[in-house]
PyMOL Python script that loads the backbone (N, CA, C, O; Angstrom):
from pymol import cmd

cmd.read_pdbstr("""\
ATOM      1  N   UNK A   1     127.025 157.963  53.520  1.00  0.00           N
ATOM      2  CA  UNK A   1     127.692 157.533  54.744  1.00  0.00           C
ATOM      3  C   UNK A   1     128.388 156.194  54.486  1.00  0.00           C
ATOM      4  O   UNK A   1     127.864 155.246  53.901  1.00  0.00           O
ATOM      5  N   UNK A   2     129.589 156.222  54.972  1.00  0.00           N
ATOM      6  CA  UNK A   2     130.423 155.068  54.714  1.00  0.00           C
ATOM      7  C   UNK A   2     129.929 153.640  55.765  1.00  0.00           C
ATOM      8  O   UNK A   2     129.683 153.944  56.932  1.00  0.00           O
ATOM      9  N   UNK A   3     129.810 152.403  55.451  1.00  0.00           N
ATOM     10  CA  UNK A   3     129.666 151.590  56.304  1.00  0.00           C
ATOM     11  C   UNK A   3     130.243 151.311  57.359  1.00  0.00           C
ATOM     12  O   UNK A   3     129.700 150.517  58.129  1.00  0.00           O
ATOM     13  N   UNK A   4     131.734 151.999  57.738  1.00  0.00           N
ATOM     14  CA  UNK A   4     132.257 152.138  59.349  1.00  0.00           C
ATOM     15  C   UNK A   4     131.840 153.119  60.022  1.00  0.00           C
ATOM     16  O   UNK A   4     132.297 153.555  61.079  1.00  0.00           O
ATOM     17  N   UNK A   5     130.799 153.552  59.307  1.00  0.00           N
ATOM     18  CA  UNK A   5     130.721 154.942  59.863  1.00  0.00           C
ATOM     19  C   UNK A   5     129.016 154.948  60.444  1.00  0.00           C
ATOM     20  O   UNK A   5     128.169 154.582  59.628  1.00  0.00           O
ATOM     21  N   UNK A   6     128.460 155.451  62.138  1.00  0.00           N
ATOM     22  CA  UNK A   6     127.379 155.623  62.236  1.00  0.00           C
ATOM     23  C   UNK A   6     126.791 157.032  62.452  1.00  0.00           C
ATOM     24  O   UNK A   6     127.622 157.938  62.518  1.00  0.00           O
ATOM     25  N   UNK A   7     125.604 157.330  62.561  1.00  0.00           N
ATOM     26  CA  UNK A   7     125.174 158.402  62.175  1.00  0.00           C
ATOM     27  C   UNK A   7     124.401 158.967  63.908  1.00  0.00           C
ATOM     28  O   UNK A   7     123.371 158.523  64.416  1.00  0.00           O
ATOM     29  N   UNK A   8     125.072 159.746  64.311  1.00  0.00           N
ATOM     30  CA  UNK A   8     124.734 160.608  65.165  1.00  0.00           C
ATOM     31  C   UNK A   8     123.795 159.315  66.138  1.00  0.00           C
ATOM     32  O   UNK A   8     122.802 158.825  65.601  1.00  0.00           O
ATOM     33  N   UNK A   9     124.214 158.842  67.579  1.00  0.00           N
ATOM     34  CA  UNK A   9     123.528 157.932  68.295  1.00  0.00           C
ATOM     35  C   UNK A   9     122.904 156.349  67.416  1.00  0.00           C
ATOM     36  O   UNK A   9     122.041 155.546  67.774  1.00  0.00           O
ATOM     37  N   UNK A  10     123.542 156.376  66.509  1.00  0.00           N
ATOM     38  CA  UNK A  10     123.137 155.148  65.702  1.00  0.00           C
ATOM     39  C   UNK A  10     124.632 153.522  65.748  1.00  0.00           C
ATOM     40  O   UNK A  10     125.716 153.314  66.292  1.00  0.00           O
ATOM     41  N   UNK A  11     123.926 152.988  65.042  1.00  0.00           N
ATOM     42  CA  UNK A  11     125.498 152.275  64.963  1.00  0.00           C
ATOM     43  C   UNK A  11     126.029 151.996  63.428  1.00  0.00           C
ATOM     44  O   UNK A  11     125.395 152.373  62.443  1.00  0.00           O
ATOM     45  N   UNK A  12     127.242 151.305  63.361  1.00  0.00           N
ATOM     46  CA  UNK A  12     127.565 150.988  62.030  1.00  0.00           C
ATOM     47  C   UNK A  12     127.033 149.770  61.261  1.00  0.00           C
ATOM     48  O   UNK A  12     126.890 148.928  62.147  1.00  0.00           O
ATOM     49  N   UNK A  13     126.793 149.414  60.511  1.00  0.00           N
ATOM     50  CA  UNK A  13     126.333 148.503  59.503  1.00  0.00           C
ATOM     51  C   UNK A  13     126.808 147.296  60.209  1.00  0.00           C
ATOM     52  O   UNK A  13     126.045 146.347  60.388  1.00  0.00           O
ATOM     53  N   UNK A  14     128.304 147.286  60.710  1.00  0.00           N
ATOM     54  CA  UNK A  14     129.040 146.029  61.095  1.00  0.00           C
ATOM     55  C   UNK A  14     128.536 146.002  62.163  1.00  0.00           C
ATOM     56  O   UNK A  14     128.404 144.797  62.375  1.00  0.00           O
ATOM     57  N   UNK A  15     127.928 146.840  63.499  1.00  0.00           N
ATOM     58  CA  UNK A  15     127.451 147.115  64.440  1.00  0.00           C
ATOM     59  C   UNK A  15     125.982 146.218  64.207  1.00  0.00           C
ATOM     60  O   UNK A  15     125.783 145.237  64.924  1.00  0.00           O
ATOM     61  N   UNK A  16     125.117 146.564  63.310  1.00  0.00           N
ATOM     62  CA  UNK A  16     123.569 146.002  62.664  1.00  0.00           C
ATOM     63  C   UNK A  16     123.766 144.710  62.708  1.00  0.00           C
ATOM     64  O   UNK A  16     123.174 143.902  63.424  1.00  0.00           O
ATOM     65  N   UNK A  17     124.852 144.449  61.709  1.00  0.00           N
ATOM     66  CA  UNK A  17     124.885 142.789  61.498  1.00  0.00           C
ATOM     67  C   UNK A  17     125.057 142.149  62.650  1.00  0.00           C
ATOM     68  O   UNK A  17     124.099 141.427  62.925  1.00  0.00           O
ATOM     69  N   UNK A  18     126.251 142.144  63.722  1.00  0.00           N
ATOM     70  CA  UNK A  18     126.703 141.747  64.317  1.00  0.00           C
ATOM     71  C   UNK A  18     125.284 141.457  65.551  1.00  0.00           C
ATOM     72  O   UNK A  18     124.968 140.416  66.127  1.00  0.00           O
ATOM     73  N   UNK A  19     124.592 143.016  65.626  1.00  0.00           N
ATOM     74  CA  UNK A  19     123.076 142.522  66.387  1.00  0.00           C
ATOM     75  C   UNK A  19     121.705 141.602  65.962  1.00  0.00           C
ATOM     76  O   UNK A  19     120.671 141.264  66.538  1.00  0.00           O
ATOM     77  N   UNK A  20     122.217 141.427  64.815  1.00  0.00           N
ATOM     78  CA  UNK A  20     121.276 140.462  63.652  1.00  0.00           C
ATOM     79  C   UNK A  20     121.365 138.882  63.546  1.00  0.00           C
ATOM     80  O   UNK A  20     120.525 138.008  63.336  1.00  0.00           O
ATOM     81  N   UNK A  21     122.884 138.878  63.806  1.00  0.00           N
ATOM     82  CA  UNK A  21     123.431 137.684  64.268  1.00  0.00           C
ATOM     83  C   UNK A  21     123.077 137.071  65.439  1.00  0.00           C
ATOM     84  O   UNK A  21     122.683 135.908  65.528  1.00  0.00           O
ATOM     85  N   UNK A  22     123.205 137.799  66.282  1.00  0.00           N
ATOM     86  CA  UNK A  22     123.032 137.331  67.926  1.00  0.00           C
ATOM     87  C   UNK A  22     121.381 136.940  68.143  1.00  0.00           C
ATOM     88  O   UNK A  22     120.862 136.235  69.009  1.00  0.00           O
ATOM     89  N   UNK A  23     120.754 137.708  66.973  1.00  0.00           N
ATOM     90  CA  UNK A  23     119.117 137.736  67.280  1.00  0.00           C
ATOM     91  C   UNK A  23     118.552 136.655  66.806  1.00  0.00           C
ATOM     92  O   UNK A  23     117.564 136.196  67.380  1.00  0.00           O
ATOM     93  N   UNK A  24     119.228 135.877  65.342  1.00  0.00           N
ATOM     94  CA  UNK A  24     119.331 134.806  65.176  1.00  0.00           C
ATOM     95  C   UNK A  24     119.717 133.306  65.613  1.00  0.00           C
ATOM     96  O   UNK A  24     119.390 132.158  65.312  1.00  0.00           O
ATOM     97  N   UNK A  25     120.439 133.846  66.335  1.00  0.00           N
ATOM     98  CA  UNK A  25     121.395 132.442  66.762  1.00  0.00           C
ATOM     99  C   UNK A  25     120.491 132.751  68.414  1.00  0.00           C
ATOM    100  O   UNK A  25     120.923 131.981  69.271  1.00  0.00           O
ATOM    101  N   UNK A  26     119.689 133.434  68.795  1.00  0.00           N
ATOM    102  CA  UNK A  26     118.496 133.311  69.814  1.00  0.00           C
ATOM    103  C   UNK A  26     117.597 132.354  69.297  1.00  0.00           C
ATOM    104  O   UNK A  26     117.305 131.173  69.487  1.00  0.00           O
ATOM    105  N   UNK A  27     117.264 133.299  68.571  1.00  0.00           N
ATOM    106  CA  UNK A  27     116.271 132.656  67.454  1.00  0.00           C
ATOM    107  C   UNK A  27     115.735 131.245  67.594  1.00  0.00           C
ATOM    108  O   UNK A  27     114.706 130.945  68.199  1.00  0.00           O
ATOM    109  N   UNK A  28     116.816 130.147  66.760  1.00  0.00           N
ATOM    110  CA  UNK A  28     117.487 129.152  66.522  1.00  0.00           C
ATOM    111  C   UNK A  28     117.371 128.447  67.581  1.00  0.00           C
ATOM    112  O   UNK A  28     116.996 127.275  67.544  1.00  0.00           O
ATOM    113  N   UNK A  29     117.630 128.973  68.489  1.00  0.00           N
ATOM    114  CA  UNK A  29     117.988 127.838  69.805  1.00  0.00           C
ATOM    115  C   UNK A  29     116.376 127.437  70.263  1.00  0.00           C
ATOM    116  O   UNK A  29     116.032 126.476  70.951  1.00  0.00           O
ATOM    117  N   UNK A  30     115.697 128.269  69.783  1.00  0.00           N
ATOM    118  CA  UNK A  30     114.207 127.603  70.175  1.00  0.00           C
ATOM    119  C   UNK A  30     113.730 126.410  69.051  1.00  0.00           C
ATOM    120  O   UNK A  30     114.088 126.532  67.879  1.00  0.00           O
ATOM    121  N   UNK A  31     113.023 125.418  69.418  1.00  0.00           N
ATOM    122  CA  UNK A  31     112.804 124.170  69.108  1.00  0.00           C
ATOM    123  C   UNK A  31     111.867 124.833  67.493  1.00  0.00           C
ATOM    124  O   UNK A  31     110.796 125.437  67.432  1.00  0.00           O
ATOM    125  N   UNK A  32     112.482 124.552  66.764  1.00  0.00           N
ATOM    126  CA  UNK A  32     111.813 124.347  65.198  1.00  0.00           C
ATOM    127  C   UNK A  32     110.466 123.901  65.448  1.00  0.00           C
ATOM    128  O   UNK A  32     110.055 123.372  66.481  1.00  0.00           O
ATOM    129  N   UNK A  33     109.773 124.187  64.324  1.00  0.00           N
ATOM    130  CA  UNK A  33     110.015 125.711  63.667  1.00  0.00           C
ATOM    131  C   UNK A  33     110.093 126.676  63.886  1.00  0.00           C
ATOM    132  O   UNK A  33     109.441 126.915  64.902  1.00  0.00           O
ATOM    133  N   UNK A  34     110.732 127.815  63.364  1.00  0.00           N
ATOM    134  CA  UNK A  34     110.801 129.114  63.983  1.00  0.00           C
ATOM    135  C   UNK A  34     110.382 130.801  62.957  1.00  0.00           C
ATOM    136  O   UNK A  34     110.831 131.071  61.843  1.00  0.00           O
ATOM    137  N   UNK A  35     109.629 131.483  63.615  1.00  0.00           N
ATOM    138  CA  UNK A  35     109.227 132.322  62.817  1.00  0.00           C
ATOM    139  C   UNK A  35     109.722 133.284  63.041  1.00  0.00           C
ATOM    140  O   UNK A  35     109.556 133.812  64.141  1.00  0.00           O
ATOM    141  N   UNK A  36     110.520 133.861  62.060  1.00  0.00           N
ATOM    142  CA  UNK A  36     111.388 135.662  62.551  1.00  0.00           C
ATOM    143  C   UNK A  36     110.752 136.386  61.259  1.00  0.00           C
ATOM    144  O   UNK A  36     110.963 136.072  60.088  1.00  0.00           O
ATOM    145  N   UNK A  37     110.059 137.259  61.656  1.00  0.00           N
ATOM    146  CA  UNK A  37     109.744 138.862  61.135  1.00  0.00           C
ATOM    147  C   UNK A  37     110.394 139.620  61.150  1.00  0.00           C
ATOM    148  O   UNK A  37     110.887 139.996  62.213  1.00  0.00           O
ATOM    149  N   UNK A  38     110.803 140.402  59.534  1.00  0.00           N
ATOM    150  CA  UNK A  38     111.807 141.297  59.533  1.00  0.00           C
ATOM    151  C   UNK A  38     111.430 142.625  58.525  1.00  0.00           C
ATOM    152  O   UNK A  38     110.288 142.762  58.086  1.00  0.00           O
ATOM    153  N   UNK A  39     111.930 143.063  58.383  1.00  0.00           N
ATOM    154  CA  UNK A  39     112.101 144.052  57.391  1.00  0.00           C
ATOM    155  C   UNK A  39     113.259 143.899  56.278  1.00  0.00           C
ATOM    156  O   UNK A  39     114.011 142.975  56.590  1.00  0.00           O
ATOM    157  N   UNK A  40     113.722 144.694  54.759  1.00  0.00           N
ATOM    158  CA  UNK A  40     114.483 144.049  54.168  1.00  0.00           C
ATOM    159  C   UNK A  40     116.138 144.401  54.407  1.00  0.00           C
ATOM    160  O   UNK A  40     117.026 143.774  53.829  1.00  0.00           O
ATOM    161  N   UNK A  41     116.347 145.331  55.203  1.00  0.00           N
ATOM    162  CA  UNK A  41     117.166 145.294  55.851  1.00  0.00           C
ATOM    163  C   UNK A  41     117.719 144.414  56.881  1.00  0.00           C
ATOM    164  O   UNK A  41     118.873 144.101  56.589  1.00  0.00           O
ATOM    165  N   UNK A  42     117.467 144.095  57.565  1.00  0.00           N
ATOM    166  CA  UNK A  42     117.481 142.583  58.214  1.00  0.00           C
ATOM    167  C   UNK A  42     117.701 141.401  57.391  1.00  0.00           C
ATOM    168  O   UNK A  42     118.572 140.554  57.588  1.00  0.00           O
ATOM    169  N   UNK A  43     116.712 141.414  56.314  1.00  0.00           N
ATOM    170  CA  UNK A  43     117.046 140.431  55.469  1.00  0.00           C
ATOM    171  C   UNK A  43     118.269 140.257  54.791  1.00  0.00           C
ATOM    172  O   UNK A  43     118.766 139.131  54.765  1.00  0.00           O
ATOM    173  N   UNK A  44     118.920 141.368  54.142  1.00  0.00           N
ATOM    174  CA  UNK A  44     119.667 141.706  53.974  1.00  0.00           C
ATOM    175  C   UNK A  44     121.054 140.741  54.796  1.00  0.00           C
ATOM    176  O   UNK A  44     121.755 139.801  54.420  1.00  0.00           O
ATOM    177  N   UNK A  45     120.980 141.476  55.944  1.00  0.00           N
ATOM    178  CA  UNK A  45     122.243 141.156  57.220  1.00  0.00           C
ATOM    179  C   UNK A  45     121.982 139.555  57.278  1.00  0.00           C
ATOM    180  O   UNK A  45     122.907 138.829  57.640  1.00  0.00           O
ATOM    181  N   UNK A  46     120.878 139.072  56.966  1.00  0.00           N
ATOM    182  CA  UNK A  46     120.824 137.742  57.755  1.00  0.00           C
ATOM    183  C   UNK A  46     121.282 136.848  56.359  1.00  0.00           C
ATOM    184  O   UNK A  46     121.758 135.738  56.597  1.00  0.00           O
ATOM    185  N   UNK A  47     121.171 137.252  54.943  1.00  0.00           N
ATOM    186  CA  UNK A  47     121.868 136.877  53.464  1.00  0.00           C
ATOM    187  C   UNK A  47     123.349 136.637  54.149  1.00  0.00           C
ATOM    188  O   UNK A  47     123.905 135.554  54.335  1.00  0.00           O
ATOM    189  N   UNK A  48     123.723 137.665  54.400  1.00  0.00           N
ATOM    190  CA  UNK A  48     125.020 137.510  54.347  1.00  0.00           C
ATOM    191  C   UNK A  48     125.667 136.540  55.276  1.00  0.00           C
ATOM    192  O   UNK A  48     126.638 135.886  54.897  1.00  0.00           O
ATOM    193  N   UNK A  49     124.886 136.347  57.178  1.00  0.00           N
ATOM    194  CA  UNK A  49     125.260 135.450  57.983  1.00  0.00           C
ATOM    195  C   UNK A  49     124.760 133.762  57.354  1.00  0.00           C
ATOM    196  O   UNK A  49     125.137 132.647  57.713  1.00  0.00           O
ATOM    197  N   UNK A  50     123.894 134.136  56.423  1.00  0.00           N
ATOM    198  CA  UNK A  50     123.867 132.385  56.131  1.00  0.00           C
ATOM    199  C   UNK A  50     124.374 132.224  54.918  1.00  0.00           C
ATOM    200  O   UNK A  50     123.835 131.285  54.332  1.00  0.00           O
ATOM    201  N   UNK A  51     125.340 132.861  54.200  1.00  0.00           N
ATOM    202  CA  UNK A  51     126.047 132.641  52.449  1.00  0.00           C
ATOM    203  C   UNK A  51     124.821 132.515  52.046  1.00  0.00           C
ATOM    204  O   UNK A  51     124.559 131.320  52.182  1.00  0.00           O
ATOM    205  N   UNK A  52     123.861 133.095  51.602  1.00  0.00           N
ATOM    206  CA  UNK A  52     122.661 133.099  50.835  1.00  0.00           C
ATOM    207  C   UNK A  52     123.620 134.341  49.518  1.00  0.00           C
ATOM    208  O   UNK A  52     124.260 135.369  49.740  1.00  0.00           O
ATOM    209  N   UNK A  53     123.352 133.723  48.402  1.00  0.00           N
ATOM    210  CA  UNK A  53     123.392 134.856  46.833  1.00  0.00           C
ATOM    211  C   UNK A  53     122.976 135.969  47.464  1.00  0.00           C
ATOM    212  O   UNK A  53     122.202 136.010  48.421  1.00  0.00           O
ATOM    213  N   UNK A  54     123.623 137.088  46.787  1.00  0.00           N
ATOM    214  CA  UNK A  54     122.898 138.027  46.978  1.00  0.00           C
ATOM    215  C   UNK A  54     122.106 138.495  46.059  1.00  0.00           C
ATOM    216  O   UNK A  54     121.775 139.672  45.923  1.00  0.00           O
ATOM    217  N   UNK A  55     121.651 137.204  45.138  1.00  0.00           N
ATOM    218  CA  UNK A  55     120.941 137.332  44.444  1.00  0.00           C
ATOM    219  C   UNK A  55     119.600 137.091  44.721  1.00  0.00           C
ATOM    220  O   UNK A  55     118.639 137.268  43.973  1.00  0.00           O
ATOM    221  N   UNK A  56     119.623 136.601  46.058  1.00  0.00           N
ATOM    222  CA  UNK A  56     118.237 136.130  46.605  1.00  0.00           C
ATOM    223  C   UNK A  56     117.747 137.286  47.436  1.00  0.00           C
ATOM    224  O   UNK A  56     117.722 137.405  48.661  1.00  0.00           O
ATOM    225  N   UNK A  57     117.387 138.060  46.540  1.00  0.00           N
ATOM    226  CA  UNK A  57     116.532 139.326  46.569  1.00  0.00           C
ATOM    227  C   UNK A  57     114.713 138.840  46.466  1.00  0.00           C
ATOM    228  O   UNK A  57     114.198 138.258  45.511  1.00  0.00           O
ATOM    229  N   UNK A  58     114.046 139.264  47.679  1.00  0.00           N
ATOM    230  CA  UNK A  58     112.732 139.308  48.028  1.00  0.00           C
ATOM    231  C   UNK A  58     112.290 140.258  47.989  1.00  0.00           C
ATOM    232  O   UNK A  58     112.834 141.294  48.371  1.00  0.00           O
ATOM    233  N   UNK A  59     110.798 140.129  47.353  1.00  0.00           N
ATOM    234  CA  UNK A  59     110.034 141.583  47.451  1.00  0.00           C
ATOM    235  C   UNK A  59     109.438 141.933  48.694  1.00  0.00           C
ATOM    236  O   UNK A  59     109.643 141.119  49.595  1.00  0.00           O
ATOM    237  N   UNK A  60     108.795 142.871  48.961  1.00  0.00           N
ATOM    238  CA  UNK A  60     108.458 143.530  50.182  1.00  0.00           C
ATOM    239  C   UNK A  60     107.286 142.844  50.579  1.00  0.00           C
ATOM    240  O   UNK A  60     106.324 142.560  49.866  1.00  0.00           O
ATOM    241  N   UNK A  61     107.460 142.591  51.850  1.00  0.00           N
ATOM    242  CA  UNK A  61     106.112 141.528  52.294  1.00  0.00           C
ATOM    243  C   UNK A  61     106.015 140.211  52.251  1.00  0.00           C
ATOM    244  O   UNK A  61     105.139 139.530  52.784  1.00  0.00           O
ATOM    245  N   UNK A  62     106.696 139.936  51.771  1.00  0.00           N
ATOM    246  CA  UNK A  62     106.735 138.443  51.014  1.00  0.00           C
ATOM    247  C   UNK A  62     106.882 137.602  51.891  1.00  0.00           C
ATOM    248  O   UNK A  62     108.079 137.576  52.174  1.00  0.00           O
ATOM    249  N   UNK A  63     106.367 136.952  52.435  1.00  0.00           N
ATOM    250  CA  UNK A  63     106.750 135.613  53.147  1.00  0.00           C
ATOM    251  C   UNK A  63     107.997 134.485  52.476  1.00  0.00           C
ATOM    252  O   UNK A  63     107.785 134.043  51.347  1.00  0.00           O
ATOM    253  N   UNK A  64     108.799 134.219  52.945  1.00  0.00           N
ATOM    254  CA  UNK A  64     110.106 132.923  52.854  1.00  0.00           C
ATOM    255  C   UNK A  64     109.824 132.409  53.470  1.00  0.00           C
ATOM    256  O   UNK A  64     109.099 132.690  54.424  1.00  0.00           O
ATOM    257  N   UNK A  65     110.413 131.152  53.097  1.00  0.00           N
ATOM    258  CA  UNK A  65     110.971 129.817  54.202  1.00  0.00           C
ATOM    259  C   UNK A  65     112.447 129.352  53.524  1.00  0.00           C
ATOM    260  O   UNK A  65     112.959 128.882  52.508  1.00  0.00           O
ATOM    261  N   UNK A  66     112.700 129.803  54.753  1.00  0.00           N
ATOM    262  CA  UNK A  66     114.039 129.231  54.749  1.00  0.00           C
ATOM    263  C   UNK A  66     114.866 127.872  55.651  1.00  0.00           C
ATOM    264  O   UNK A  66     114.974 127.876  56.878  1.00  0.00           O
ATOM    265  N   UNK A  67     115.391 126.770  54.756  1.00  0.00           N
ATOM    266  CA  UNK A  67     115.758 126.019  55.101  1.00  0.00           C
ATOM    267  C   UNK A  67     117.053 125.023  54.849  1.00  0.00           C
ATOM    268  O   UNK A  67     117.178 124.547  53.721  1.00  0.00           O
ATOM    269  N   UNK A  68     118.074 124.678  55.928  1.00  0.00           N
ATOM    270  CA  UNK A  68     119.384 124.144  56.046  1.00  0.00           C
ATOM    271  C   UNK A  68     119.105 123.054  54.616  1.00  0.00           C
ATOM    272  O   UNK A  68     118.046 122.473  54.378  1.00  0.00           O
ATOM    273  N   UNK A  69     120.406 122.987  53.773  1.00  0.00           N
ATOM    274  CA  UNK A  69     120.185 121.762  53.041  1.00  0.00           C
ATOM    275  C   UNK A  69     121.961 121.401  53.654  1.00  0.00           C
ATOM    276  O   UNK A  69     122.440 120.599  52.853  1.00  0.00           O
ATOM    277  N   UNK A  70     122.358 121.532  54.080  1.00  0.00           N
ATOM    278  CA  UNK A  70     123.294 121.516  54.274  1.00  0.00           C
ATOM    279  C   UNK A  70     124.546 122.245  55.118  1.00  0.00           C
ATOM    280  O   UNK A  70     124.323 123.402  54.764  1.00  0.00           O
ATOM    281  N   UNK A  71     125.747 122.344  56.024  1.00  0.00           N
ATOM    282  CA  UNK A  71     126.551 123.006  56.764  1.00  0.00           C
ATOM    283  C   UNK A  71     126.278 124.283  55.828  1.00  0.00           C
ATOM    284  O   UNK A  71     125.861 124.282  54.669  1.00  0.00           O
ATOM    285  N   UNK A  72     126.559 125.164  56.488  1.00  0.00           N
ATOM    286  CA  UNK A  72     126.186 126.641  56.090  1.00  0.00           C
ATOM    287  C   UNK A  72     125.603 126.767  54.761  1.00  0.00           C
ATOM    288  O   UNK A  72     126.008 127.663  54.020  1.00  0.00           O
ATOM    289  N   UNK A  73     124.389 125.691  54.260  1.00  0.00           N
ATOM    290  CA  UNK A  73     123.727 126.280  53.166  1.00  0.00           C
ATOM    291  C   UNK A  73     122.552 126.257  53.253  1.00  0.00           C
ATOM    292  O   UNK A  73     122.178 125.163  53.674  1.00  0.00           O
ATOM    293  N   UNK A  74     121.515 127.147  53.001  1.00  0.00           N
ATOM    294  CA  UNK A  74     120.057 127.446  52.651  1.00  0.00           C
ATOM    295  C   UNK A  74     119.675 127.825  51.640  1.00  0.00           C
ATOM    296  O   UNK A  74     120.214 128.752  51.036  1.00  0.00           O
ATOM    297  N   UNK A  75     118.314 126.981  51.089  1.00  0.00           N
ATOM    298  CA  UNK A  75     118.039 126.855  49.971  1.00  0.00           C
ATOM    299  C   UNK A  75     116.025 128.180  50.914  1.00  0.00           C
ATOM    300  O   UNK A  75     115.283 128.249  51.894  1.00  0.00           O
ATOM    301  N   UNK A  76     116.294 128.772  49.627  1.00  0.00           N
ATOM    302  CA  UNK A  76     115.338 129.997  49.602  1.00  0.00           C
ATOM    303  C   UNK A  76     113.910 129.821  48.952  1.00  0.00           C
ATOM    304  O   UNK A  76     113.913 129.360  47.810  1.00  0.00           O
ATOM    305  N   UNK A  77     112.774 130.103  49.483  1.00  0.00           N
ATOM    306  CA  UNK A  77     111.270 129.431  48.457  1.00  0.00           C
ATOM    307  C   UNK A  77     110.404 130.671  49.397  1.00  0.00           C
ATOM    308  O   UNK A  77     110.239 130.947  50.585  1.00  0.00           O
ATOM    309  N   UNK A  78     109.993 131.188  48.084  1.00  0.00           N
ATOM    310  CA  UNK A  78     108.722 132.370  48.456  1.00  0.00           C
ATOM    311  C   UNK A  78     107.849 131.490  49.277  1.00  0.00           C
ATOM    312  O   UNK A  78     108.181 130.336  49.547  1.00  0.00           O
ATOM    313  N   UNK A  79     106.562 132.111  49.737  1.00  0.00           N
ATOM    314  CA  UNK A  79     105.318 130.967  49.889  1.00  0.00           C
ATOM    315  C   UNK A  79     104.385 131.393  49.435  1.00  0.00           C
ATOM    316  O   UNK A  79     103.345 130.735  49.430  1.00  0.00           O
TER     317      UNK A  79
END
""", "prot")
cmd.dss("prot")
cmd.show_as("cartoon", "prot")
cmd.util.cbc("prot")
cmd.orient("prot")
């Protein structure tokens, strides 16, 4: 399946992100620290809204912390 494309009552990838975004920037607005539980799909969508590598590949389960070092940059640390 192509990424513009969703699958029978589903949405598109750009559709995912775009709800991944909004769930974040909720998120966020609550007073630090903040804890979001995801799956690696999510993780995924949320790489891409903060310019994270996409080399910053996590294994399953894994706890992160993620934190601003800078205007749109985050620096990535297992725990």
């Amino acid at each position: 399946m192509r990424a513009r494309e969703a699958p029978e009552g589903g949405e598109t990838y750009a559709e995912f992100c775009a709800r991944v975004d909004e769930g974040l920037i909720r998120a966020l607005a609550y007073p630090a620290p903040v804890l979001v539980v995801a799956h690696g799909g999510i993780f995924a969508a949320l790489r891409r809204l903060l310019g994270l590598a996409p080399s910053a590949q996590i294994g399953n389960a894994v706890p992160v912390r993620l934190e601003p070092v800078g205007p749109r940059s985050w620096a990535v640390a297992e725990l």
